[in-house]
C-alpha positions as CSV (number, residue, x, y, z in Angstrom):
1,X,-311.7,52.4,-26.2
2,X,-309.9,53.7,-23.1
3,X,-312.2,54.4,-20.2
4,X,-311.0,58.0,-18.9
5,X,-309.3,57.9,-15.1
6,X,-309.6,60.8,-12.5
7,X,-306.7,61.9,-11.4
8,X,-306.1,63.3,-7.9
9,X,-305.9,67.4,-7.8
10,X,-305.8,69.0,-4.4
11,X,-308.6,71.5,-3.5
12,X,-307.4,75.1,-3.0
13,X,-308.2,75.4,0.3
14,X,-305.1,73.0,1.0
15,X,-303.0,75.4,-0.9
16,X,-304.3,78.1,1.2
17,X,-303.3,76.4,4.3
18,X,-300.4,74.7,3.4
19,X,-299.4,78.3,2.9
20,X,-299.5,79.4,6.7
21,X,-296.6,80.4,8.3
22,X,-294.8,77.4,9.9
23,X,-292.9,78.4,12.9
24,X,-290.6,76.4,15.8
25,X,-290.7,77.8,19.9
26,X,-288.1,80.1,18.8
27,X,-290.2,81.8,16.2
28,X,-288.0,80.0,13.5
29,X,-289.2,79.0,9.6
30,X,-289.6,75.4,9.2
31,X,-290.0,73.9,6.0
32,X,-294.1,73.0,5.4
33,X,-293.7,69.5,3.7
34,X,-295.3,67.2,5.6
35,X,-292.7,65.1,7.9
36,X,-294.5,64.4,11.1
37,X,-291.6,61.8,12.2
38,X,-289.4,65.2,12.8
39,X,-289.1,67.3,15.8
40,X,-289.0,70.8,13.9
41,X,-292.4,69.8,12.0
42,X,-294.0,68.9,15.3
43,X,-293.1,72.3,17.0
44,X,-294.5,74.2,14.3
45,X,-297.8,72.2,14.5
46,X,-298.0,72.9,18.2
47,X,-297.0,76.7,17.7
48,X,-300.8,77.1,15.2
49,X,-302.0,74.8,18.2
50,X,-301.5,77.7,20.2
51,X,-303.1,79.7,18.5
52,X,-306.3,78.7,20.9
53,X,-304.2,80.0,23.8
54,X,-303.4,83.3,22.4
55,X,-307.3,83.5,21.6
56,X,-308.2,82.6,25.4
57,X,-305.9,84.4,26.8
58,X,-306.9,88.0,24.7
59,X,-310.8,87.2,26.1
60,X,-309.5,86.8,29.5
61,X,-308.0,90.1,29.3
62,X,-311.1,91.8,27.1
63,X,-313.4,90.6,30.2
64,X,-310.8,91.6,32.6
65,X,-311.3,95.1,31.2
66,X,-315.1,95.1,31.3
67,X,-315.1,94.2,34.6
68,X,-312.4,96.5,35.8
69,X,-314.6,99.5,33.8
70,X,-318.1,97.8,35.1
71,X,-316.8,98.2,39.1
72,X,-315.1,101.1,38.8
73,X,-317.3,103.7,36.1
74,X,-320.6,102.4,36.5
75,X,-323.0,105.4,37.0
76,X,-325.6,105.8,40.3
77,X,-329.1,104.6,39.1
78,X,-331.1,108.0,39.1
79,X,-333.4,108.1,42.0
80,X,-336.6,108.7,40.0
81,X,-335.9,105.4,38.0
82,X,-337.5,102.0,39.9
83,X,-336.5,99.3,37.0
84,X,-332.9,100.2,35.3
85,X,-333.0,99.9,31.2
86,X,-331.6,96.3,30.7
87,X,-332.9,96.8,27.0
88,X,-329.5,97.1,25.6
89,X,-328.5,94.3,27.5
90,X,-330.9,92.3,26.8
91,X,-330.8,92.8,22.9
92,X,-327.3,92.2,23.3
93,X,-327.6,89.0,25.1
94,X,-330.0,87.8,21.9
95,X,-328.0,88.5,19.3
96,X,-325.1,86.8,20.7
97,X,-327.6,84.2,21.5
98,X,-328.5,83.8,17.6
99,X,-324.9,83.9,16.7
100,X,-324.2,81.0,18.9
101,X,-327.0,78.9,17.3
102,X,-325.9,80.0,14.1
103,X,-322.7,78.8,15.0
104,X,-323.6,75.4,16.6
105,X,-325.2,74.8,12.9
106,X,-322.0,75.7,11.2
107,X,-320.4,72.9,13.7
108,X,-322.7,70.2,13.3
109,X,-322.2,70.2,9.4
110,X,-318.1,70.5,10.0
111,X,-318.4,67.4,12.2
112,X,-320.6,65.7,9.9
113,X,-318.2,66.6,6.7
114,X,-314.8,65.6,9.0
115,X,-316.4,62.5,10.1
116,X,-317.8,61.1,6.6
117,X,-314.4,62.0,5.4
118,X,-312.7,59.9,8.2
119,X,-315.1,57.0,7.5
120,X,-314.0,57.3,3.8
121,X,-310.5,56.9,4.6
122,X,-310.9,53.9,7.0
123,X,-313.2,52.1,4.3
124,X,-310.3,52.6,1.5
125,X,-307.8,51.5,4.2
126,X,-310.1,48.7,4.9
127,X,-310.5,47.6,1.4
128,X,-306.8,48.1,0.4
129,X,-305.9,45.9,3.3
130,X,-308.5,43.0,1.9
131,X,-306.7,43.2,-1.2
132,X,-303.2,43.4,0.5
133,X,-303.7,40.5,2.8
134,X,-305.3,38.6,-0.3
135,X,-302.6,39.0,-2.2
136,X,-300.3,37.6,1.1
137,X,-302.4,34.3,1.1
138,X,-302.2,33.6,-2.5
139,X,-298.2,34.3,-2.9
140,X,-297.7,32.1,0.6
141,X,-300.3,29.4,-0.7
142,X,-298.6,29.4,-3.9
143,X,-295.5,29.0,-2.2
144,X,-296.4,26.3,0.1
145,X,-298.6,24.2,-2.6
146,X,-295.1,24.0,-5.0
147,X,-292.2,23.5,-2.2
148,X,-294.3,20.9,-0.3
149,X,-296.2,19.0,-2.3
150,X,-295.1,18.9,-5.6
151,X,-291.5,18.3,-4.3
152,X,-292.8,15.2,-2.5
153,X,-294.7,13.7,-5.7
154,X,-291.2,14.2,-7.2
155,X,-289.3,12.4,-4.9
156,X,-291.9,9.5,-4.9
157,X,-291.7,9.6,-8.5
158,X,-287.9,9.2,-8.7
159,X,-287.5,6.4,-6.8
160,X,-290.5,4.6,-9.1
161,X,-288.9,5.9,-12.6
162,X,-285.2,5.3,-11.4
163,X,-284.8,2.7,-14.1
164,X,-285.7,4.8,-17.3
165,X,-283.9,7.7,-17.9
166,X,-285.9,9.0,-20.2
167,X,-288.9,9.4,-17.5
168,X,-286.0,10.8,-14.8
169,X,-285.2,13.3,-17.2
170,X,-288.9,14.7,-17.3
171,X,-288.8,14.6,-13.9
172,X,-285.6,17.0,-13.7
173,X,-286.8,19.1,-16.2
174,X,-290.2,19.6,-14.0
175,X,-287.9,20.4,-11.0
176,X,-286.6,22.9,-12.9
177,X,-289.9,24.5,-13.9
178,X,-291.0,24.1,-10.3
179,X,-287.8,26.0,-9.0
180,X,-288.2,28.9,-11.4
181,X,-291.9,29.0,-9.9
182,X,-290.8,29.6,-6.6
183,X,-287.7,32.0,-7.5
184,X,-290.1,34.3,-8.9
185,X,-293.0,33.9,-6.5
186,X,-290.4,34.7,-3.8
187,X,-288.9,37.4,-5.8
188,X,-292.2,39.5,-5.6
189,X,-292.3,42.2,-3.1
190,X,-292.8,41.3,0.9
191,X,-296.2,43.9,1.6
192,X,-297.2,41.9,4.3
193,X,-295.8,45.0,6.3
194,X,-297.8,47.3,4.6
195,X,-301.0,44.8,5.9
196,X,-300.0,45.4,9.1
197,X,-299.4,49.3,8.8
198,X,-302.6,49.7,7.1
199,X,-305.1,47.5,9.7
200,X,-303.0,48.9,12.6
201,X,-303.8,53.4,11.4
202,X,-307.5,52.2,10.2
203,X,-308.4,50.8,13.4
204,X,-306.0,53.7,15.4
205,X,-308.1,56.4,13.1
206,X,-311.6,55.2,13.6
207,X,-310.9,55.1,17.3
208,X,-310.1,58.6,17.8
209,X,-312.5,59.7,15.3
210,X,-315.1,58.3,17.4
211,X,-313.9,60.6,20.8
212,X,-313.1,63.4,18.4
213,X,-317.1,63.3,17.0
214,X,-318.3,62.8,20.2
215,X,-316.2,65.6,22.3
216,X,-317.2,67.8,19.3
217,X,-321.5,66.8,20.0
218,X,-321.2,67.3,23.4
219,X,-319.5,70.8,22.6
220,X,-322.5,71.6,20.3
221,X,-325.1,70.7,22.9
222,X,-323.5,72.7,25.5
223,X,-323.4,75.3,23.7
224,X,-327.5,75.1,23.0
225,X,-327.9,74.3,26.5
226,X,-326.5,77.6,27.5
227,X,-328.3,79.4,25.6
228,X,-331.7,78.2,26.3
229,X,-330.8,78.7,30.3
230,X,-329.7,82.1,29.6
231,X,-333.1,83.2,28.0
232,X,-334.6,81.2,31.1
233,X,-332.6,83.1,33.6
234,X,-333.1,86.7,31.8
235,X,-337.2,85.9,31.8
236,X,-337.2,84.6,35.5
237,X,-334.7,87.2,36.7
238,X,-332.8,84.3,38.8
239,X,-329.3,85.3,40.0
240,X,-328.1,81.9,41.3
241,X,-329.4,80.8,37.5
242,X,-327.3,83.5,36.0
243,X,-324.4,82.8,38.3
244,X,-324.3,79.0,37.1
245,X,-324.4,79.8,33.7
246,X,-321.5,81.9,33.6
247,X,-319.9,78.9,35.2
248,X,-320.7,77.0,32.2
249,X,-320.1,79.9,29.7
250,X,-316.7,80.0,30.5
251,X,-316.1,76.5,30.7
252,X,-317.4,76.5,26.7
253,X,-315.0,79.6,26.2
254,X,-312.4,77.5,27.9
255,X,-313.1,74.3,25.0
256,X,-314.4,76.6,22.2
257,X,-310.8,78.1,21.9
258,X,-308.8,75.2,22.9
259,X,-311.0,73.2,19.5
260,X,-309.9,75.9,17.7
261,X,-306.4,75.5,18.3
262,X,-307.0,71.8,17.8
263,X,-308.8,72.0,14.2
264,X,-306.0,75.0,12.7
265,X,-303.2,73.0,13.4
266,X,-304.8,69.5,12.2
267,X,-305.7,71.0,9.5
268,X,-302.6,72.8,8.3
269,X,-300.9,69.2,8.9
270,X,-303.3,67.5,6.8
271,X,-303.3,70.4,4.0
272,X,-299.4,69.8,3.9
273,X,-299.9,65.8,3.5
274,X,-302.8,66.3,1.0
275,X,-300.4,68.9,-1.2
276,X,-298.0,66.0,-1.8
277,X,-299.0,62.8,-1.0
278,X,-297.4,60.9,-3.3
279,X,-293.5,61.8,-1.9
280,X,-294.6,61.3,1.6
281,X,-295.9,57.8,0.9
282,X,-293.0,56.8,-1.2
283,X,-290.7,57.9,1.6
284,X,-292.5,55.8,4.0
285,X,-292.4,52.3,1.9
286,X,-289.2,52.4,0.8
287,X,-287.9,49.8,3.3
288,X,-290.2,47.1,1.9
289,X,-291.5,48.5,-1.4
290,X,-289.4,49.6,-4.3
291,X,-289.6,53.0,-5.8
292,X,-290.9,51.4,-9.2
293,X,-293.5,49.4,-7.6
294,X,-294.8,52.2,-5.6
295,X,-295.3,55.1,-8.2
296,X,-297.3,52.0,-10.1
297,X,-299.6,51.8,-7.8
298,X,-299.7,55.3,-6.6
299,X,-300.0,57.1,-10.6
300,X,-301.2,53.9,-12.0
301,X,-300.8,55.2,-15.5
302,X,-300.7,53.0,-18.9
303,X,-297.5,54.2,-20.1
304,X,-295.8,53.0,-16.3
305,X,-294.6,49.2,-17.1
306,X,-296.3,46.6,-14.6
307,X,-293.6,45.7,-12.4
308,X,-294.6,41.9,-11.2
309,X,-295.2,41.2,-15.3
310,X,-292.5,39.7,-15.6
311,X,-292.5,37.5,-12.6
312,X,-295.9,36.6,-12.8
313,X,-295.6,35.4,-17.2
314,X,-292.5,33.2,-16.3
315,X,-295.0,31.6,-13.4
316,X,-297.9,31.0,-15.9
317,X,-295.2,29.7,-18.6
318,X,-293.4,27.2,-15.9
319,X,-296.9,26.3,-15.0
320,X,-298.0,25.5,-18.4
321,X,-295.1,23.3,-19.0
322,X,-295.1,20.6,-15.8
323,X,-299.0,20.8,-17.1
324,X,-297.3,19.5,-20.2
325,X,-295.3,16.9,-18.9
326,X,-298.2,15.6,-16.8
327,X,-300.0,14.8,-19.2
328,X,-297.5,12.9,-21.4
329,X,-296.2,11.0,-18.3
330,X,-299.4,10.1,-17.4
331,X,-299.9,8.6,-21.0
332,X,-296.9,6.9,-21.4
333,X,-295.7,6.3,-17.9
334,X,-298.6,5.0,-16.2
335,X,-299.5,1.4,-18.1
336,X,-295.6,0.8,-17.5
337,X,-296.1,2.3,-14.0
338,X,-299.3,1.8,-12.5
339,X,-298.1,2.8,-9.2
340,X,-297.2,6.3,-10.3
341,X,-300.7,7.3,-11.2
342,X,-301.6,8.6,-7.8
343,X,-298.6,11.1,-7.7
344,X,-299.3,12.2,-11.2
345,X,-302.5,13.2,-10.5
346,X,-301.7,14.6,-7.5
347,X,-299.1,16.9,-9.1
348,X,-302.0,17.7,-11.6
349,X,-304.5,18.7,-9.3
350,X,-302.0,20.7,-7.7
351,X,-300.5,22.8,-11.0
352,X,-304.3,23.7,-11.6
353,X,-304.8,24.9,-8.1
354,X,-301.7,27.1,-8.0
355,X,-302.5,28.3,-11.9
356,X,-305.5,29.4,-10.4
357,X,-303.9,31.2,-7.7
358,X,-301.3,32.7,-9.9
359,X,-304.7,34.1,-12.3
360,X,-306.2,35.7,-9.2
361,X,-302.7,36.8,-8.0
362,X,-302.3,38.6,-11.3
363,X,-305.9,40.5,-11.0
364,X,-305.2,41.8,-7.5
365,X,-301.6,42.9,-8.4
366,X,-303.1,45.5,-10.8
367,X,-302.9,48.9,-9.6
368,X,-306.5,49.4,-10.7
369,X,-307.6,48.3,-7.3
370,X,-305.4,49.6,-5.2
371,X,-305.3,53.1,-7.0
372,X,-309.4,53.4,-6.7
373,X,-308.9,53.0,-2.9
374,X,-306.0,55.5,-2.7
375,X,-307.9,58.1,-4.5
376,X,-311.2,57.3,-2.1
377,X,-308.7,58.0,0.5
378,X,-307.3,61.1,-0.5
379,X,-311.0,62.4,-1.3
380,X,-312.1,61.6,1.3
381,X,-309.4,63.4,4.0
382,X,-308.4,66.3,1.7
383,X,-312.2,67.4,0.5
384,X,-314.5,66.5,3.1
385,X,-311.7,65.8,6.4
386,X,-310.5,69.2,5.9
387,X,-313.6,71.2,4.7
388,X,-315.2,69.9,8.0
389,X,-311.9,70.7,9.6
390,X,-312.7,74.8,8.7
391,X,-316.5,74.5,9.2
392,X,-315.4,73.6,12.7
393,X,-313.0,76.1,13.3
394,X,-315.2,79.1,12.1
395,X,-317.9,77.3,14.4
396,X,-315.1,77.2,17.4
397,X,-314.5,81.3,16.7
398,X,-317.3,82.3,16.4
399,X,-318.7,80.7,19.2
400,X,-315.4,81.7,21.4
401,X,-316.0,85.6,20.5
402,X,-319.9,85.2,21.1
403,X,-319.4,83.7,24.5
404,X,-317.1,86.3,25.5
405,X,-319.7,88.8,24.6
406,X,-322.4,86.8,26.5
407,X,-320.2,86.0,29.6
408,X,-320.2,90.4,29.5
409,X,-323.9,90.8,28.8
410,X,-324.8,88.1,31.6
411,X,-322.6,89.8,34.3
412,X,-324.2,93.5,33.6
413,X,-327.8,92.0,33.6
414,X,-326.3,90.3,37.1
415,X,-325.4,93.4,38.4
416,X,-328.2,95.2,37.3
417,X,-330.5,92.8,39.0
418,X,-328.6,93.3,42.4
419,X,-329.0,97.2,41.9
420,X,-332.6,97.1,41.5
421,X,-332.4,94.5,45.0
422,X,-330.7,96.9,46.6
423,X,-332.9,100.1,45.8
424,X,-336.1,98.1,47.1
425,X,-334.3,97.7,50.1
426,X,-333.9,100.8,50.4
427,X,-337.0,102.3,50.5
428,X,-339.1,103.3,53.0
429,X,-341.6,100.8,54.8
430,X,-344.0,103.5,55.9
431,X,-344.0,105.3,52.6
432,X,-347.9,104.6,51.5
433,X,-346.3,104.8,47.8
434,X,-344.2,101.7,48.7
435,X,-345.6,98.6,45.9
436,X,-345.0,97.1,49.5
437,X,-347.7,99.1,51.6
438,X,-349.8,97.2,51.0
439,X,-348.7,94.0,52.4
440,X,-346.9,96.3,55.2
441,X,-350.6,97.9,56.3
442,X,-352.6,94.7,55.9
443,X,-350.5,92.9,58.6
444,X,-352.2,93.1,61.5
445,X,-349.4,92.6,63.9
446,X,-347.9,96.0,62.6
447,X,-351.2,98.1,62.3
448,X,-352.2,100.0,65.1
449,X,-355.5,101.6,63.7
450,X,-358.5,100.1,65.2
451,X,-361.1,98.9,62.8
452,X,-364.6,100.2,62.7
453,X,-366.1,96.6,63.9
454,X,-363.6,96.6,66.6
455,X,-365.0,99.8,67.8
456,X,-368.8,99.5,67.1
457,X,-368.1,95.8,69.3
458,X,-367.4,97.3,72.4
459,X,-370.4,99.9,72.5
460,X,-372.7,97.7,74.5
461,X,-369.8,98.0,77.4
462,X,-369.5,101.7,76.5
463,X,-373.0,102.5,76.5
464,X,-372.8,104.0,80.3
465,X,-369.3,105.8,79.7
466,X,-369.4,109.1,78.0
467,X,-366.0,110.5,76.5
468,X,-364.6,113.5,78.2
469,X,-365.1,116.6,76.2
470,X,-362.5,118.0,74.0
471,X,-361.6,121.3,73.0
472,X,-361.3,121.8,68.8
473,X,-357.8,122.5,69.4
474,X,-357.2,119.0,70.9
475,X,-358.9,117.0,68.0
476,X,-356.6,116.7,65.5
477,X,-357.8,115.3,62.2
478,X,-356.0,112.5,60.9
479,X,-353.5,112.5,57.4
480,X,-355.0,112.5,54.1
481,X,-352.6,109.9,53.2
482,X,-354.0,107.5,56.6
483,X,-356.7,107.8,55.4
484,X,-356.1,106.5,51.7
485,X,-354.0,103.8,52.9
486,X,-356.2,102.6,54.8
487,X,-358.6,102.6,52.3
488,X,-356.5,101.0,50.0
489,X,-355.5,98.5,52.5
490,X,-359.0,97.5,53.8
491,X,-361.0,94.6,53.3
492,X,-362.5,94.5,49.2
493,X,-366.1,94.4,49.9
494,X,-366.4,97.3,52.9
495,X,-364.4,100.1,54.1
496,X,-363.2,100.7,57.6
497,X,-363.3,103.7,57.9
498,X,-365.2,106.3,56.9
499,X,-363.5,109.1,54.6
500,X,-363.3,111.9,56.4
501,X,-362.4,115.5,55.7
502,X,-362.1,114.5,51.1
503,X,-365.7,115.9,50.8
504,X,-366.8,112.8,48.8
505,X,-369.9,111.1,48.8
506,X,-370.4,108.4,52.1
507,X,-369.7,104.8,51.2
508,X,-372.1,102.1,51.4
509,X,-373.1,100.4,54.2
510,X,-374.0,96.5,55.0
511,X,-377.4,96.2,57.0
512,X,-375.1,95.3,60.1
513,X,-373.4,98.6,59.4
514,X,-376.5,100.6,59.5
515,X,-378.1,98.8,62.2
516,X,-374.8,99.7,64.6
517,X,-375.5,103.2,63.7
518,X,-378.9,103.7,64.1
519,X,-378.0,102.7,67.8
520,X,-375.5,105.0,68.5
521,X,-375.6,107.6,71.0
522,X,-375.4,111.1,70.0
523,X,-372.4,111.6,72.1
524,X,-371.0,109.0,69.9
525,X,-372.4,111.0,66.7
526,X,-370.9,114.0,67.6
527,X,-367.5,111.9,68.2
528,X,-368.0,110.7,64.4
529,X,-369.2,113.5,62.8
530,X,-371.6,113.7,60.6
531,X,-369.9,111.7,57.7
532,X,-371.9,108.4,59.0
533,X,-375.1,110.0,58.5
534,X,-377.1,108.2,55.1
């Protein structure tokens, strides 16, 4: 019973990109197969490259325009309004906040995907180069085991049989076997190249996957890093915070579009490769491989003939026979010959060491193996390489269009922050509805109002001095407004002076209070009023 094979089939989202428009630097068609050796090919995959440029360079000019309309349209803050509305702003500034983190998930799955896809494709190349390099030792082992050694027991042997021609023919007849051994081993195709090629792009494509993964993390956590610090910087209200992370912001604008570039174009190169493998690989092999030998191992079908079958049978058969003669020389020659025992067995031991070599060499020249690690290849870069590949593009715009929108939202919360600055500023120190009165009347190097205790301390040295009399027109009662600021700017537990003039009830007095009243004259009374009286 056969055992059913999977076959390769490209995803359709490499049809859909090998689809895009290939162009040259003078807006030229170029044919989309895959031929990354030629110049044209190369232009075209730098022309989607740019694609990231274009991108920058339309948010350069969207945020030119914002600020351009910001400086030059932006309304007077009405004079009855203390605190601007930064609520559309603000909600602004979330959302594109949420997008980003949406975003930064989107990324960390497309650089998960792209990387397990890489690693795929370096373990097949890996494995295929075990097998390649095994197959290397045990065609040059063969090799040397039959044109060394068994040549030498040969030569030892004709000089000890050189008087029956019987045994010399044996001998010849083994040469002959031995020759047709190394004809064909010799005959088999040289991949030691393709061992080379094949360590040489493994090691070359798990090197820059490892920057690639990395420059793509650090992308991610910048990305989640700015938008903590904006929240931070919209809750603390901190310009030099703000200022700093627009520095930032556009430096992630800056590498959000130039990884989008990156991605479209690697993946539209990859997508044309992944379309049609087969031609491209056949194309690249053909100076060591032979077109027969690589659609074996590439299709690996029952109905395609095993192209080192025939090579390998006439090895077994010419094997088979020196085993042959061995054994009857050693039966017949050796009590005649004692001397040509050793080389006999020596021959022996070395037919069933290169037999074995030729069994193993058959089971790694199968296409079986080979095949399984060219599919794991191709699954790996065509379904999860370039399916990463778009998660990370989508992450890239997505991010690039939400930080534009953020690097707009951060500059008008910026500016509105400097507004509201500049409106405290301008407000009036002496106006008691100042937020800042308070500090302004509690400082004692700018009040000029003399406290109650100052007073009531100086009326032992007053006690002989009587005021001058004053007419009713020259007594002038003081502001309503003195008077509540200074109320509202006293000390907590006492008031300083007595309310005078709002026809409320008197305040309460300390017993030191009262005790400095009682003792006052009643020139001093009538200088009061009667709003000290209990």
């Amino acid at each position: 019973m056969a055992t059913a094979r999977l076959d390769y089939v490209p995803p359709w989202w490499t049809y859909w990109l090998h689809n895009f428009p290939h162009f040259n630097f003078f807006f030229q068609s170029v044919d989309n197969t895959f031929k990354p050796e030629e110049a044209s090919y190369q232009q075209s995959l730098i022309f989607l490259a740019c694609v990231g440029a274009v991108g920058l360079g339309l948010s350069l000019l969207v945020l030119a325009i914002f600020l351009v309309c910001l400086c030059c349209c932006r309304k007077e803050i009405d004079e009855d309004t203390k605190r601007p509305n930064t609520c559309c702003v603000t909600w602004v500034a979330v959302i594109t906040g949420l997008i980003i983190c949406s975003a930064v998930g989107v990324g960390f799955y497309g650089n998960s995907e792209t990387n397990d896809g890489v690693y795929q494709l370096t373990y097949s190349l890996y494995n295929a180069n075990h097998t390649l390099g095994g197959i290397n030792n045990l065609v040059a082992g063969s090799l040397a085991s039959v044109e060394t050694g068994l040549k030498e027991h040969l030569e030892r042997l004709d000089e000890i049989f050189a008087k029956r021609a019987d045994y010399l023919q044996a001998l010849g007849f083994m040469q002959l076997m031995v020759n047709n051994v190394i004809r064909e081993l010799t005959g088999l195709p040289d991949i030691s190249k393709a061992n080379v090629d094949l360590a040489a792009i493994a090691d070359q494509t798990a090197f820059i996957e490892y920057y690639r993964w990395l420059t793509y993390l650090l992308l991610l956590i910048l990305d989640l890093v700015i938008c903590l610090a904006m929240c931070l910087g919209m809750a603390k209200h901190s310009q030099c915070l703000l200022i700093t992370i627009m520095g930032f912001v556009a430096l992630s604008l800056i590498l959000s579009w130039a990884s989008l570039g990156a991605a479209t174009a690697t993946a539209v190169g990859t997508s044309d490769f992944c379309v049609s493998p087969d031609k491209f690989i056949v194309n690249q092999t053909k100076d060591f491989l032979s077109a027969d030998v690589a659609h074996y191992y590439l299709f690996c079908r029952p109905n395609l003939p095993n192209p080192f079958q025939q090579s390998l049978t006439i090895c077994r058969r010419s094997l088979t026979t020196m085993q042959i003669q061995i054994q009857g020389l050693l039966q017949f020659s050796v009590p005649i010959f004692p001397t040509a025992e050793r080389d006999l067995l020596g021959i022996q031991r070395l037919l069933n060491s290169t037999e074995f070599s030729v069994h193993q060499l058959t089971a790694f020249l199968d296409c079986r193996g080979l095949h399984k690690n060219y599919l794991d290849a191709l699954m790996g870069v065509c379904y999860d390489g370039v399916e990463g590949l778009l998660y990370l593009s989508l992450f890239s715009l997505l991010a690039a269009c939400a930080l534009s929108t953020m690097l707009c939202a951060i500059f008008r919360v910026w500016t509105l922050m400097g507004s509201r600055e500049k409106e405290y500023d301008d407000i009036d120190e002496e106006d008691p509805f100042n937020p800042q009165a308070h500090r302004i009347s509690y400082n004692p190097r700018r009040s000029n109002t003399h406290s109650f205790y100052s007073y009531t301390s100086s009326l032992g040295s007053q006690a002989s001095l009587h005021p001058p009399p004053q007419s009713a027109s020259n007594i002038m009662q003081p502001p309503e407004y003195m008077n509540q600021s200074m109320l509202f700017g006293g000390t907590p537990r006492y008031e300083n002076v007595p309310l005078i003039g709002r026809g409320s009830p008197p305040p309460s007095y300390s017993p030191s209070m009262r005790t400095t009243y009682l003792s006052m004259t009643d020139a001093q009374i009538r200088h009061f009023g009667t709003d000290f009286q209990v």
